[in-house]
N, C-alpha and C positions, 0 to 999 in steps of 0.2 A: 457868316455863321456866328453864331451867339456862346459866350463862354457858358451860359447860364447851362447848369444839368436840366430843370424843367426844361426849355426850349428844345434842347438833343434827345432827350428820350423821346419825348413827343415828337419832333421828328423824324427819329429813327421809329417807331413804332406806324408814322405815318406815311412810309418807306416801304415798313416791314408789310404793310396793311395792303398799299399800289400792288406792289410785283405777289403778295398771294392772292388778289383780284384776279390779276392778271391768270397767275396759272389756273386757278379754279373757273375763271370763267371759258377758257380756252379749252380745257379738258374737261370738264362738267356742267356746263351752262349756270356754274349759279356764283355768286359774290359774295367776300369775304365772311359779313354779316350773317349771310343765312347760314356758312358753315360752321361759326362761331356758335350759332342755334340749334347746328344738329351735335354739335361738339360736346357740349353744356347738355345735353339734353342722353348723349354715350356716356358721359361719365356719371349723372343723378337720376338717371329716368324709374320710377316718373315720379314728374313735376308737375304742380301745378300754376297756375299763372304766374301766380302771386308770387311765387319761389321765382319761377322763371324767369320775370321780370327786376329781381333781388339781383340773380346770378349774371346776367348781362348790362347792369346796370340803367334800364332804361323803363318810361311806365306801364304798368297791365294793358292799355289802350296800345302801346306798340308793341306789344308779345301779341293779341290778340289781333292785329292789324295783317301780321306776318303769317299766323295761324295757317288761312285757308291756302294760301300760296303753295305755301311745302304740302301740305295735305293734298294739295291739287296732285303736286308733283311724285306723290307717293312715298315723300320720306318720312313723314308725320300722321300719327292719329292721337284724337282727343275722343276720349271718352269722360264717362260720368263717375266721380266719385260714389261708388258703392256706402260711406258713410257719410257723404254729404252731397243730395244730389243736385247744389245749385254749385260746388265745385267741379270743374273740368282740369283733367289731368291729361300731361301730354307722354305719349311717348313714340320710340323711332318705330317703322314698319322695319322690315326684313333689310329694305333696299336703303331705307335711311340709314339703320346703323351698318351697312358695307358704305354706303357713301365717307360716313363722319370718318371710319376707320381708313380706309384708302385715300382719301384728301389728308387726313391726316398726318401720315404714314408720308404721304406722298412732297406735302409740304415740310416737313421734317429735316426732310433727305434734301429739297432741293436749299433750304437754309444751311443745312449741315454742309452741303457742296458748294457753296457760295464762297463759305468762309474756310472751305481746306487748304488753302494754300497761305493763309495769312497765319503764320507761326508764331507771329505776336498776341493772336488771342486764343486764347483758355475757354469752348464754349461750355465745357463743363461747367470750370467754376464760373462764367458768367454768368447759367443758369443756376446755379447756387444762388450768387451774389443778385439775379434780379427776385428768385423765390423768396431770398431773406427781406428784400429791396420791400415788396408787396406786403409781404406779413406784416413788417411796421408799418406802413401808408394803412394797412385793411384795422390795425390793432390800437392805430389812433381814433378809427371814426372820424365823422366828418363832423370840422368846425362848423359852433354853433351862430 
């Protein structure tokens, strides 16, 4: 194991990523990634690509790739921007935003029960300390 902090977070994040796989695929048939997309999509709806692809960091070609899948699945509809009508906006159907909320909710709890018995860490202020963590990584932008 590596002393570096990049290496551990990344790590741990790649950790944190496996066992919510795990539970979301076991209990809901779908993978971290598309929960992370109906997640992003409870908390700003609606979005459109452009944004959407901002908010998960990855290109309008992979929002747009992801699209029909969850649509298929009924968590997802796109419609047409009433002021722009070559923009398409997304938002959850009924069953999408109970999904993002119950997964949510769901993975919350089995993170928070992971760690109740370790008296050595604080998830409170962890999560403090990785919100403030983020703000400066999001408030540097990316080197040019």
């Amino acid at each position: 194991m590596s002393g570096r902090i990049t290496y551990s977070l990344n790590h741990l994040v790649t950790a944190i990523n496996a066992y919510a796989d795990g539970v979301l695929t076991e209990r809901w048939g779908i993978t971290t990634s598309q929960f992370t997309f109906l997640a992003v999509l409870e908390d700003g709806q609606p979005l459109d690509i452009t944004r959407m692809a901002e908010c998960l960091g990855v290109s309008k070609a992979a929002v747009s790739k992801r699209v029909p899948g969850l649509e298929a699945k009924g968590y997802v509809r796109t419609v047409a921007d009433p002021a722009n009508a070559r923009r398409v906006l997304l938002t959850l159907t009924d069953e999408g935003l109970r999904l993002a909320h119950e997964a949510g909710g769901l993975l919350d709890a089995e993170f928070t029960q992971m760690f109740a018995d370790r008296s050595d860490l604080d998830l409170e202020r962890t999560h403090a300390d990785v919100l403030l963590m983020l703000d400066a990584v999001l408030s540097k932008g990316t080197p040019s």
